[in-house]
N, C-alpha and C positions, 0 to 999 in steps of 0.2 A: 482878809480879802478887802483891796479899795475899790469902791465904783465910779466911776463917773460917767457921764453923760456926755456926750462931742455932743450935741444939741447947742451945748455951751458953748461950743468953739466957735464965738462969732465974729472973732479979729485974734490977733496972734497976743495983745495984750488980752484978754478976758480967757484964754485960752490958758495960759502960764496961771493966771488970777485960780482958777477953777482948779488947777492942778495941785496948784500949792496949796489950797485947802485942804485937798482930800489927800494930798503927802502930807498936811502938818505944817504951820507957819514956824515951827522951828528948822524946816527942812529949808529956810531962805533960797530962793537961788533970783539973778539976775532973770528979768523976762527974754530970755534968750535960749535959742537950741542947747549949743554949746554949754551953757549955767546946768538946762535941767540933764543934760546927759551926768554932768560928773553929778550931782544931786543923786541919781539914781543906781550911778556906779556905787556911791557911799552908803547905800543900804547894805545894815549885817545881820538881817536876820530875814526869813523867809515871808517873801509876799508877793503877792500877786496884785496886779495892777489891770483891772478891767474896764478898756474903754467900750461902749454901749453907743450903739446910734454911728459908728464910724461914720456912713456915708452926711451925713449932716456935715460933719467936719470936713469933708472933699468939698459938698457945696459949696460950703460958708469961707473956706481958707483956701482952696485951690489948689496951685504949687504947696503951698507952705505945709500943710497937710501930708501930701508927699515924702517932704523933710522932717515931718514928727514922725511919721510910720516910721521913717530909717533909724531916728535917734533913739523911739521907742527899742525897735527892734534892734539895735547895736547895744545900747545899754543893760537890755536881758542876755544878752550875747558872753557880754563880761561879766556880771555881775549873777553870778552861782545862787544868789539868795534870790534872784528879782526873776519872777515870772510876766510877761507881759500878754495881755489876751484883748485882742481886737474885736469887737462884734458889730 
């Protein structure tokens, strides 16, 4: 299981920054929606991805926030191995 914290989500770059750590700096992806959706499509093996603190993440990013919950949520959609869990 990965955690992280939206606490962290103070701009849409420190947001991707925060991610990609707790995915793995081998998991590269552009700071971008589109980059981490296929990033998250290319997991093969089982995990779960738990964001902690969601509402921090609506404060702090607004719309943009919106657009991660869907990419979050569309990329567990496809991806049989990736569990996604908002709190």
């Amino acid at each position: 299981m990965l955690t992280v914290d939206a606490r962290g989500f103070v701009s849409k770059h420190e947001t991707h920054a925060l991610l990609r750590s707790v995915l793995g700096e081998e998991n590269y992806w552009g700071s971008n929606l589109d980059a981490l959706h296929d990033c998250l499509t290319m997991i093969f093996e089982p995990t779960t991805l738990v964001i902690k603190n969601w509402s921090a993440a609506v404060k702090n990013l607004g719309d943009y926030a919106d657009r991660l919950w869907h990419v979050l949520d569309d990329s567990a959609e496809e991806n049989p191995f990736l569990n996604v869990v908002i709190e």
